[in-house]
N, C-alpha and C positions, 0 to 999 in steps of 0.2 A: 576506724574513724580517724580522719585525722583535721589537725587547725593548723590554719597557713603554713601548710608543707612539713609540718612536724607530728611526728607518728607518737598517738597518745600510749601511756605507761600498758591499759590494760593490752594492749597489743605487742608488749614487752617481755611480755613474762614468761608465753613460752619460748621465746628465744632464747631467756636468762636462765628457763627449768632446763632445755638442751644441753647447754653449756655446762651446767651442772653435774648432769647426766654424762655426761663425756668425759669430764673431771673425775667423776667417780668410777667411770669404768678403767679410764688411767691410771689410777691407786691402785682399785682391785688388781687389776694386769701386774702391778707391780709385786705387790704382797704375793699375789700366788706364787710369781718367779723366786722370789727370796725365799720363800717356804719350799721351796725344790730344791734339791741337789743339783749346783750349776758349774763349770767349769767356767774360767774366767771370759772367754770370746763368746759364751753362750749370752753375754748381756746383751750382746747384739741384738738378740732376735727382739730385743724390746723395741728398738728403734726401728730398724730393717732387715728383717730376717733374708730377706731375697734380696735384697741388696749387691751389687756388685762389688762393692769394698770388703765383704763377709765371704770368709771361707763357704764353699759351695754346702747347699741348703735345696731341700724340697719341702715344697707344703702340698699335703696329701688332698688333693681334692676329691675325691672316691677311694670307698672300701666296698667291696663286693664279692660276694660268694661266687667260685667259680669250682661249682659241684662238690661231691662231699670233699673235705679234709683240706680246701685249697681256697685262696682269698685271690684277687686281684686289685692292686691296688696303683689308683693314679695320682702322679702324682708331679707338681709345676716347679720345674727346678728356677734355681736363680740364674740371675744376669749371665753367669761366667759357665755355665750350661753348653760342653758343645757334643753337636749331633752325633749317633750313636751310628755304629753300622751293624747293617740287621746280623743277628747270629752273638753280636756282644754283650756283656755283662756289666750291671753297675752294683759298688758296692752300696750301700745303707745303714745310715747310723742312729739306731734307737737305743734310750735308755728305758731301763727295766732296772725299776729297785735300785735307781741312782745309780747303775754301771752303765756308761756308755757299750754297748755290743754291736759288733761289724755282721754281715753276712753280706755276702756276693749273692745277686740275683740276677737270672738273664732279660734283659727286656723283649718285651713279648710285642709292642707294638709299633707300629709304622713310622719309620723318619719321618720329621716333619710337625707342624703345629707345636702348640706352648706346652705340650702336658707327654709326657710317657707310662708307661703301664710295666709291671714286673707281676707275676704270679707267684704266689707261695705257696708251697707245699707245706702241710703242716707236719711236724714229726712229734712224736711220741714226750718227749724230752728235751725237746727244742724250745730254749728262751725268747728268741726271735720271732719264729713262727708263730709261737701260742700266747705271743705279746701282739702280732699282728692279728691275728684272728680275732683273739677277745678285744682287745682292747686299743687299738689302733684306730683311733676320729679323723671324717675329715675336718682341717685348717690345722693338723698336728702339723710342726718341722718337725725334718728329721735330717738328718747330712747325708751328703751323697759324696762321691768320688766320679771322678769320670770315667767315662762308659770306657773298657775295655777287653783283649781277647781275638783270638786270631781263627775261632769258631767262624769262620764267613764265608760268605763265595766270592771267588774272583769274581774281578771285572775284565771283560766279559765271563757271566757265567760258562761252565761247560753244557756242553747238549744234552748231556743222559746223565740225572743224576740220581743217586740213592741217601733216601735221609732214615736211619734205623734208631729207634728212637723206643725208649721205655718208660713208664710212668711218669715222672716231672723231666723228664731227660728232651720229654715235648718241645720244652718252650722254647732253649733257642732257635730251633727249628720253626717256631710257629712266628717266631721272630720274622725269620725269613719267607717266610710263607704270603706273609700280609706285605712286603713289600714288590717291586717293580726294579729289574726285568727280572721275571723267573726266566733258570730252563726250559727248553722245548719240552724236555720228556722229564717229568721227574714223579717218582716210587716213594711213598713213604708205608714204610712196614711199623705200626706202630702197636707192642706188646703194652695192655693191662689188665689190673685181675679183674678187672668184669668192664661193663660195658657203663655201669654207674659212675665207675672210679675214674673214666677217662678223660683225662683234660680236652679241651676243645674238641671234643669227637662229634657235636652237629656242626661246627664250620666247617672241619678235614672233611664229613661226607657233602657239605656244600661243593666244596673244593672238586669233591671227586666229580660231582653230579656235574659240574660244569666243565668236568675233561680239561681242571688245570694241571690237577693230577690225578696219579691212580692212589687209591688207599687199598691198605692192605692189614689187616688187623686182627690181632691177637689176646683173645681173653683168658687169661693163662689159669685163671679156680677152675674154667673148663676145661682147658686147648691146655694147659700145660706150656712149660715155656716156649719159646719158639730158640733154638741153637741154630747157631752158625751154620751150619753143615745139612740145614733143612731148608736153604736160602735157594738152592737151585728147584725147590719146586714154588715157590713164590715167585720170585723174580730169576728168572734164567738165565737174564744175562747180566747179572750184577758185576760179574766181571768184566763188563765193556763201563759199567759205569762209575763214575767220580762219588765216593761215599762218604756223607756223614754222620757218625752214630755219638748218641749222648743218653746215656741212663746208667742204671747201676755198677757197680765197678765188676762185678762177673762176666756179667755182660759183655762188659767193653773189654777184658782181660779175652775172655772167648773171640770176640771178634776180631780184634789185634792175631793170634795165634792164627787163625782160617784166612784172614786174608794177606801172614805170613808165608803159612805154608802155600796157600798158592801165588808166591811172587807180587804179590800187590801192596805189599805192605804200604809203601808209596802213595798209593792213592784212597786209601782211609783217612780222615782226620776224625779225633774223636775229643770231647770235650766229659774231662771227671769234673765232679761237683766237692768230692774230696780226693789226697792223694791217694797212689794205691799204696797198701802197704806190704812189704816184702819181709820185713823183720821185725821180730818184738820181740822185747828178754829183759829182764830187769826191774825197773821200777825203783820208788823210792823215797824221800824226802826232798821236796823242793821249797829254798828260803826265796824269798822274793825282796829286797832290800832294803828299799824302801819303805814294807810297810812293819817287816823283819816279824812277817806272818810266811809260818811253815805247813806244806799243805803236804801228806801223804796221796800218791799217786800209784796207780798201776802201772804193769809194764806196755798198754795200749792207750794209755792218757795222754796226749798230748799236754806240752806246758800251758802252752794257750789255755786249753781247755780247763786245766788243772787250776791255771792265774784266773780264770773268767770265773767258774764254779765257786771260786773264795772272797767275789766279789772286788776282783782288784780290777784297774781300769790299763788293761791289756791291748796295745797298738795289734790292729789285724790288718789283713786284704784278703786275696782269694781262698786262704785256708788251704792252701794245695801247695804251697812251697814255691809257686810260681813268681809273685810280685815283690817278696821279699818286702811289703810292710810292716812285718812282724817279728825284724831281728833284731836282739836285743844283746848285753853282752853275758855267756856265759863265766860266772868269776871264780867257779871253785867245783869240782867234783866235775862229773862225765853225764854223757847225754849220748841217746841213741838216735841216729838217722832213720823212722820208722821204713821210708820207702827204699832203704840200702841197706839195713845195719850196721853203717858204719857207727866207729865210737869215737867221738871227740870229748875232748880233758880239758879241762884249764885248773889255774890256780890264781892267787891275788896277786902272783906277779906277772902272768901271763895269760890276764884274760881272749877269751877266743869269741866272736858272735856269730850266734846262733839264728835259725831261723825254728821259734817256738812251735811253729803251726804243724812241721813235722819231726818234731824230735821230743821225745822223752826220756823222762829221767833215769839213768843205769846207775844207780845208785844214790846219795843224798849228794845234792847240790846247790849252788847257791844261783842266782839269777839278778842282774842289778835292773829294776824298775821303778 
């Protein structure tokens, strides 16, 4: 109701309760954050989490089961977001128990629109993983890195190609799958232990069904692994084609070797998930300096992993030695290269930096973080 042109009180009042109500959930918003373990840029996300002036940011719009043991999760990155090329990786930044933790994930869905998808594999002992499974909402942030990785196909694709692919080893591949222009002719051989366990295995036989590709598939609790060297009765002529294989590090050590010896080495590219490792010996006390918390490690611990486990807030990237996010300076005692064994030394007058992600400790050493 209103009197010449002015709007009476009782029609006031939910507009005054609203306001109120929005006041209160701005408090709330606030208190929870200060009751969190926060790093200082993380105040951001009160104001504008996606914001272009804020270090890069995703808020998770879907979490989704994608068959037993695996999540799919999407997720709208911010302003400074740029487009991924199929076959690439982005890292992801969630806290768990107040540690910021990295993990590299490949993205699994199509250039283009406001939103991307990565899938996880869940692992036995994996923080990350079993953070994202359980407990992982959407309208969470979580920080992101840009997409990166040289897992891709040229432009122009080749005519015949081969994608060998095992367990979660799928998804850059499936990356590329969902995108435009495929190859004329492309084989995907994909090895898992049953037919339950296999990531997107009703799209790939869509895929097949519509003769974009051939599928070719391996239940190995049945079938037993599928080896290198059993490729000419699948696919015959894999050596006419341009191949790319991504799953477990046997695997891809095996394949490497077969399409050495037969002169091809060249035209496999393959993508690890971790390094491979060639040496381990040692072990030992590792200081960290900053927090001048000493953490005992085996001779197959990474520091990374040794600095994460103790709750210290440890810089990562791909975990593979590749991106060199994770080198820090070594300031006292020796460390092992896992994927060379080589031994690198330092002292306080002659610190050396190290890349944590694949070197552990050959003795007791110190680490400045």
């Amino acid at each position: 109701m209103t009197v010449s042109g002015v709007t009476a009180q009782p029609q006031a009042r939910p507009v005054a309760k609203r306001a109120l109500l929005g006041v209160g959930k701005g408090i709330r918003k606030v208190a929870e954050a200060l009751a969190t373990p926060l790093l200082p840029e993380d105040f951001l996300d009160l104001i504008n989490p996606l914001g272009s002036g804020a270090d890069l940011r995703g808020r998770v719009v879907a979490v989704q089961p994608e068959g037993p043991g695996a999540t799919t999760v999407t997720i709208r990155p911010s302003r400074g977001w740029v487009p991924h090329t199929p076959g690439q990786y982005t890292r992801i930044g969630i806290d768990v128990d107040g540690v910021r933790l990295w993990r590299a994930y490949s993205i699994t869905s199509p250039v283009g629109g406001s939103t991307f998808t990565i899938t996880v594999r869940r692992i036995p002992d994996g923080k990350v993983s079993n953070h994202v499974a359980r407990a992982l909402r959407p309208g969470s942030v979580i920080h992101l890195d840009r997409a990166t990785g040289d897992f891709v196909l040229p432009y122009p694709p080749p005519a015949k190609v081969l994608f060998l692919t095992a367990g979660s080893g799928i998804t850059p591949v499936m990356g590329m799958l969902r995108n435009r222009p495929l190859p004329a002719d492309v084989v995907v051989v994909h090895s898992a232990p049953t037919a339950q366990e296999s990531l997107f295995l009703a799209e790939l036989r869509t895929l097949d069904a519509a003769g974009r590709i051939r599928l070719v598939t391996r239940f190995t609790a049945d079938d037993g692994i599928l080896t290198p060297d059993q490729l000419d009765g699948v696919v015959p002529d894999w050596r006419e084609r341009e191949a790319w294989a991504c799953g477990p590090a046997a695997m891809l050590d095996d394949a490497e070797s077969h399409w050495e010896a037969a002169g091809l080495r060249e035209r496999l590219h393959t993508e690890r998930f971790r390094a491979a490792v060639v040496a381990v010996g040692d072990g030992g006390a590792i200081t960290f300096d900053q927090s001048e918390r000493t953490v005992e490690a085996d001779a197959a611990t990474t520091i990374l992993d040794a600095g994460e486990d103790a709750g210290i807030l440890m810089p990562a990237g791909c975990r593979m030695g590749i991106c060199f996010n994770c080198v820090l300076p070594l300031t006292e005692g020796s460390v092992r290269d896992l994927r060379t064994g080589e031994l690198t030394t330092a002292d306080p007058q002659d610190p050396v930096r190290i890349q944590t992600c694949v070197s552990a400790a050959a003795g007791a050493c110190r680490i400045t973080i």
